[in-house]
C-alpha positions as CSV (number, residue, x, y, z in Angstrom):
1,X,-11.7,-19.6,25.3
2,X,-9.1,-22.1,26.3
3,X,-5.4,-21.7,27.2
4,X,-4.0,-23.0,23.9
5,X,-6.8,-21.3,21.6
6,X,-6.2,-18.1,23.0
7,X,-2.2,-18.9,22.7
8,X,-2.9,-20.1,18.7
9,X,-4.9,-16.5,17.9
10,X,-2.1,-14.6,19.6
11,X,0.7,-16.4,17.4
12,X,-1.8,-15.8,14.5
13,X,-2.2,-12.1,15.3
14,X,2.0,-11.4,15.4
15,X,2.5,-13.4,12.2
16,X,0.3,-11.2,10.3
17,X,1.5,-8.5,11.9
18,X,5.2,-9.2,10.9
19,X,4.2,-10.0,7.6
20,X,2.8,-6.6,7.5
21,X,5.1,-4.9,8.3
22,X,8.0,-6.8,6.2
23,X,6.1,-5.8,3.0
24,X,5.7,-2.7,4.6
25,X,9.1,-2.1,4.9
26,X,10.3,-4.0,1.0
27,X,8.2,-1.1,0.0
28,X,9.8,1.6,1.4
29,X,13.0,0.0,0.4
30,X,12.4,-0.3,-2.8
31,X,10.9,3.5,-3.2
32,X,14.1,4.4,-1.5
33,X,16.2,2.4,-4.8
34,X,13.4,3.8,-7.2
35,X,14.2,7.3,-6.1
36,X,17.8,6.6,-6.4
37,X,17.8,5.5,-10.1
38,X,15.6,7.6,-11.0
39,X,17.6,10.6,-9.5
40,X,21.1,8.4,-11.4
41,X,19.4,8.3,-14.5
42,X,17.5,11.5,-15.4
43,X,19.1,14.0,-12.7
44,X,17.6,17.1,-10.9
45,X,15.3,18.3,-13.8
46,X,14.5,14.8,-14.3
47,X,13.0,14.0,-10.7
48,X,11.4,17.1,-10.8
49,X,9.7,16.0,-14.1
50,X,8.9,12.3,-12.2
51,X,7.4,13.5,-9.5
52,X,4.8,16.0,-11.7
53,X,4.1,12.7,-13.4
54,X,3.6,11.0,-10.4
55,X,1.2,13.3,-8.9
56,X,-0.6,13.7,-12.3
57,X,-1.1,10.0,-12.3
58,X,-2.0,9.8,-8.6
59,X,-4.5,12.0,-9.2
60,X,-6.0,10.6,-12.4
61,X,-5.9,7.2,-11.2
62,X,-8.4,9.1,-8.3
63,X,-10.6,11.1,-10.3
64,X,-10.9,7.7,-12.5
65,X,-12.2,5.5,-9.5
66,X,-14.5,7.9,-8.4
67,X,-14.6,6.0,-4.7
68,X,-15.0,2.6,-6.8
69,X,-13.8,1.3,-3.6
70,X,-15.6,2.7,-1.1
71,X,-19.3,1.7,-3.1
72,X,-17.7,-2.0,-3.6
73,X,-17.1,-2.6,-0.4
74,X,-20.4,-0.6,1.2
75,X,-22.5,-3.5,-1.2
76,X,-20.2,-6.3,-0.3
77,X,-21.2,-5.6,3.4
78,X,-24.9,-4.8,2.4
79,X,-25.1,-8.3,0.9
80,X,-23.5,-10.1,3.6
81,X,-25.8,-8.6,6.6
């Protein structure tokens, strides 16, 4: 691999990487607002109430997909080898 190839891949490789981790990081952020209004808004009993909602739909949203996922991508690779 030539000098400015291997330079291009390695610019590549760190843009990705920052873009990755600057949606990684608007995410956290904006859990950190969510949390915030949503503690403003209902108060204590009401953020305890959010996050039993939360976890109930984390869960269901689980149990619905019943590793969906996992299969899809085992027969995308299956059909490209």
């Amino acid at each position: 691999m030539s000098e400015p190839d291997q330079t291009l891949r390695v610019r590549s490789i760190l843009g990705a990487t920052a873009t990755s981790g600057l949606a990684s990081a608007i995410n956290v952020l904006m859990g950190v607002v969510r949390a915030k209004t949503v503690a403003l808004i209902l108060g204590p009993a009401g953020v305890g109430a959010y996050a039993v909602f939360q976890t109930i739909y984390t869960t269901a949203t689980g149990l619905a997909g019943m590793g969906l996922h996992t299969s899809g991508t085992r027969a995308v690779a299956e059909a490209s080898a």
